[in-house]
C-alpha positions in Angstrom: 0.0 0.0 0.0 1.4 3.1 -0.9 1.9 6.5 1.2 -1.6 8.0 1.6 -1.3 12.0 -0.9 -2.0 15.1 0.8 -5.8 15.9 1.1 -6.5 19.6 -0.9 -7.9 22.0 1.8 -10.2 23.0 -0.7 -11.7 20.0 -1.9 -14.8 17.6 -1.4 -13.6 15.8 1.6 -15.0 12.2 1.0 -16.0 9.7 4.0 -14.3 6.7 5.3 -16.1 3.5 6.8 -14.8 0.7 9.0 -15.4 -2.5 7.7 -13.7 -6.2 8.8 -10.7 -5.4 6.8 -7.9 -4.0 9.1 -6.5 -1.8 6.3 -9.4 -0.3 5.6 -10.5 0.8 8.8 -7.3 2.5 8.7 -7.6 4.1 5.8 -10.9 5.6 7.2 -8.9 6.8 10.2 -6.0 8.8 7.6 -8.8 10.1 5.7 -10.7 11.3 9.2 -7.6 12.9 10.6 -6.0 14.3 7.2 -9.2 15.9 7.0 -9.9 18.0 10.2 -5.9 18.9 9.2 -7.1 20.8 6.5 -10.0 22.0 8.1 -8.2 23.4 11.1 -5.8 24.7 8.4 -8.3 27.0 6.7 -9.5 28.3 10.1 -5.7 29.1 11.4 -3.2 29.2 8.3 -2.0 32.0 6.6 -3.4 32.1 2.7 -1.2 30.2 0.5 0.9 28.5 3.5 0.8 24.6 3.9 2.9 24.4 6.6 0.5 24.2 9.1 -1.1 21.1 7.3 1.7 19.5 6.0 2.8 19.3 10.5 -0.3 18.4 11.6 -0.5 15.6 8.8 3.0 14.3 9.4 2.5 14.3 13.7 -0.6 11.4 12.5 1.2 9.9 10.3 2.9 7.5 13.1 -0.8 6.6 14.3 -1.4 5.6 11.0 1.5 3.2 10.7 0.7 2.1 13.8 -3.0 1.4 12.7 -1.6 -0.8 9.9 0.7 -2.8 11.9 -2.1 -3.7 14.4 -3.3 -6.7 12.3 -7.1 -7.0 12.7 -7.6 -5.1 15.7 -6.7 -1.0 14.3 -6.3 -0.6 17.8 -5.4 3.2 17.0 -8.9 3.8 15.5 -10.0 4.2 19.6 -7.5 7.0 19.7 -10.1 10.3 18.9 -8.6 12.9 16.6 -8.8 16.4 18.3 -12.2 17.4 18.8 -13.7 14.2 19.0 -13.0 13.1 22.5 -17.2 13.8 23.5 -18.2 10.9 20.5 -16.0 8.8 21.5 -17.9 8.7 24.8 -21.3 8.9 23.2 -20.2 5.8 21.1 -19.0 4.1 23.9 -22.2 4.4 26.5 -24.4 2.9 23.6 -22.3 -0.3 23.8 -22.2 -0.6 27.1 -26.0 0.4 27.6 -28.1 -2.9 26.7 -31.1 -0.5 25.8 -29.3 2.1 23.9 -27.7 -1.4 22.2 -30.9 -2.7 21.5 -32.2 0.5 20.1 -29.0 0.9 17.9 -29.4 -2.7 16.6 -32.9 -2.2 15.9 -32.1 0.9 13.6 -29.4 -0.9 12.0 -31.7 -4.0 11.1 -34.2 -1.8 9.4 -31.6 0.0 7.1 -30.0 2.7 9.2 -26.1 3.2 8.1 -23.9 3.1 10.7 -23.9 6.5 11.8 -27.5 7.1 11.6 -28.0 4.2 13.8 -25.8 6.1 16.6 -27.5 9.3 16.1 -30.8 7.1 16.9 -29.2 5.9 19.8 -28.3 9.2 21.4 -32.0 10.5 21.0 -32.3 11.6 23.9 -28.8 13.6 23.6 -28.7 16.4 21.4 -25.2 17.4 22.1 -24.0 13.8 21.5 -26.1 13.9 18.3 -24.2 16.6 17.4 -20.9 15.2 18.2 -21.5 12.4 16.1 -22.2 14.3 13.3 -19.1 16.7 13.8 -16.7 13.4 13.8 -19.3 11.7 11.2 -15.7 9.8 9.4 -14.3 9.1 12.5 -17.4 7.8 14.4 -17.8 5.0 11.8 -14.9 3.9 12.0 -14.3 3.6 15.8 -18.2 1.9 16.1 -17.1 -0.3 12.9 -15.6 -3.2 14.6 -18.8 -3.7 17.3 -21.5 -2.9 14.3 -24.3 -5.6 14.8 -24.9 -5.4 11.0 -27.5 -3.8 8.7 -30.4 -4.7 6.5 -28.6 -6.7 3.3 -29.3 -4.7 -0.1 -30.4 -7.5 -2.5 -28.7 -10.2 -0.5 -26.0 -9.7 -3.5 -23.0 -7.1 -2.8 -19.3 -8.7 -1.8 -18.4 -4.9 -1.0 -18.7 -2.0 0.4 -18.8 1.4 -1.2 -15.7 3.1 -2.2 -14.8 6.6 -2.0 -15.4 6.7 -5.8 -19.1 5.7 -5.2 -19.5 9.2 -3.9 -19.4 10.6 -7.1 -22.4 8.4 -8.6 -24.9 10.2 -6.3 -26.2 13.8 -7.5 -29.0 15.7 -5.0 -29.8 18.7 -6.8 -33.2 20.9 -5.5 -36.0 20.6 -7.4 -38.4 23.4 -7.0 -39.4 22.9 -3.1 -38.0 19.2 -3.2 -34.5 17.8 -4.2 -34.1 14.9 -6.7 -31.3 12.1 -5.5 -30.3 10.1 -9.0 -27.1 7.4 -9.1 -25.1 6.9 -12.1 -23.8 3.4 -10.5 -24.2 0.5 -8.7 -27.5 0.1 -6.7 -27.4 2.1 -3.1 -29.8 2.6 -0.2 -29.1 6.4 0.6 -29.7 9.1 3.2 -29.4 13.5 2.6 -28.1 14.6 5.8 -29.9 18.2 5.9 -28.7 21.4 8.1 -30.5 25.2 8.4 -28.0 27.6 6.8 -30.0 30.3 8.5 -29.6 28.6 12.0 -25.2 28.5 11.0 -25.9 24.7 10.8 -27.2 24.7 14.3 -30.3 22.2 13.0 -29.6 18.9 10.9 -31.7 16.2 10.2 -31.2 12.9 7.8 -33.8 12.2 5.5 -33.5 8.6 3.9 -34.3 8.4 0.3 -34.5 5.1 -0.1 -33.1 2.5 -2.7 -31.5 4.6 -5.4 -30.4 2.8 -8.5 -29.5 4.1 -12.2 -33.3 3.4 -13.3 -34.1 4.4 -9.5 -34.4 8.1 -8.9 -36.0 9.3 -5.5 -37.5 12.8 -4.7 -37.2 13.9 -0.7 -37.8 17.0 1.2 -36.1 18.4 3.3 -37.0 18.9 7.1 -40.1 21.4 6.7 -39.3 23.6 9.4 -35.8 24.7 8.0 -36.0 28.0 6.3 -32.9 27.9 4.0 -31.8 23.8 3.9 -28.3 22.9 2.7 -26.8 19.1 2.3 -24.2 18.2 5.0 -23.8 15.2 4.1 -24.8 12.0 2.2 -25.0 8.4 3.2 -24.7 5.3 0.9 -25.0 2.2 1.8 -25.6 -1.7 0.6 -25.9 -5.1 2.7 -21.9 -5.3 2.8 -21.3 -1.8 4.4 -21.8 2.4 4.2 -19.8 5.4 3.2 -20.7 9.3 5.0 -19.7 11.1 2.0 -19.6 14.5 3.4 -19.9 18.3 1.8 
């Protein structure tokens, strides 16, 4: 495998998901970390200097090595990047809760990816709900390994969706709806939502069902946002889920 490129600061930074392959949970992790680099980048760096990125990438670059050579286990995945500390802990009380578990498993069962399954589970926590969806990349990964499993897609697919899938889903506004078309392979997929006039302080997933290259879906968003913006978009099938994020 070779050495993972630098992530563009500007660019569409694409979801990871943990799946039984070591190497890929890993991958998830590099993406998740080299990500909120460039983020924090934007928000600190000068214009045109890198070298607050390029630092912050290489001081993570050990946990990913480390992530490899753990076999099976990606025993580094548990380490949070910064910022992330609070889903962590909101991942870890569902596991340990046998109601929140059930609840969880029950959401996953009925077609819930991953993450919208934890987001199910914290409910009754809107600050957790939040934290999830601030470390969406990260929060896969780290649950991956203890995921009870989803409903299969089909009963057919040998794999999970690649980063590339991301690019086969289009969800462009349609008058006072948005259409969700796919160019590819046949996905069950969910619009995470936020209010742009709130500054993203409301966001909701709206599942749009099976989505296929004959299969277009039409979804709303949530009715009481004033100006809705995509977050966020979910794709899934019976062998695993990518968060593809905006």
């Amino acid at each position: 495998m070779g050495r993972p490129g630098y992530v563009l600061v500007a660019a569409f930074l694409i979801g990871s998901v943990a799946t039984a392959n070591a190497s890929e949970r890993c991958e998830a992790l590099w993406t998740d970390l080299t990500g909120r680099c460039a983020l924090e980048a934007q928000k600190t760096a000068a214009p045109g200097d890198f070298s607050y990125f390029s630092k912050c990438r290489s001081r993570h670059e050990a946990d990913y090595r480390k992530c490899l050579s753990g076999g099976t286990t990606g025993a580094s995945v548990a380490a949070p990047p910064e910022g992330c500390g609070e889903a962590r802990e909101a991942i870890d009380w569902i596991f340990r809760d046998g109601g929140a578990t059930r609840t969880y498993s029950t959401a996953r069962r009925n077609g819930q990816g991953i993450l919208q399954a934890l987001i199910t589970a914290q409910s009754h926590n809107g600050r957790a709900q939040t934290a999830l969806r601030d470390c969406a990349n990260w929060a896969v990964a780290y649950a991956g390994p203890r995921d009870t499993g989803g409903a299969p897609l089909g009963g057919t697919a040998t794999s999970g969706p690649k980063p590339a899938d991301c690019r086969c889903i289009s969800v462009l506004p349609n008058g006072s709806s948005f259409s969700v078309t796919n160019s590819c392979s046949t996905f069950e997929v969910s619009v995470n939502f936020t209010d742009a006039s709130t500054n993203g302080g409301l966001a909701g997933w709206v599942n749009a069902g099976r989505v296929g290259p004959a299969e277009p879906a039409t979804i709303r968003a949530p009715a009481t946002y004033r100006v809705p913006s995509i977050r966020a978009v979910e794709i899934r099938n019976g062998a695993g889920s990518f968060v593809c994020r905006y």
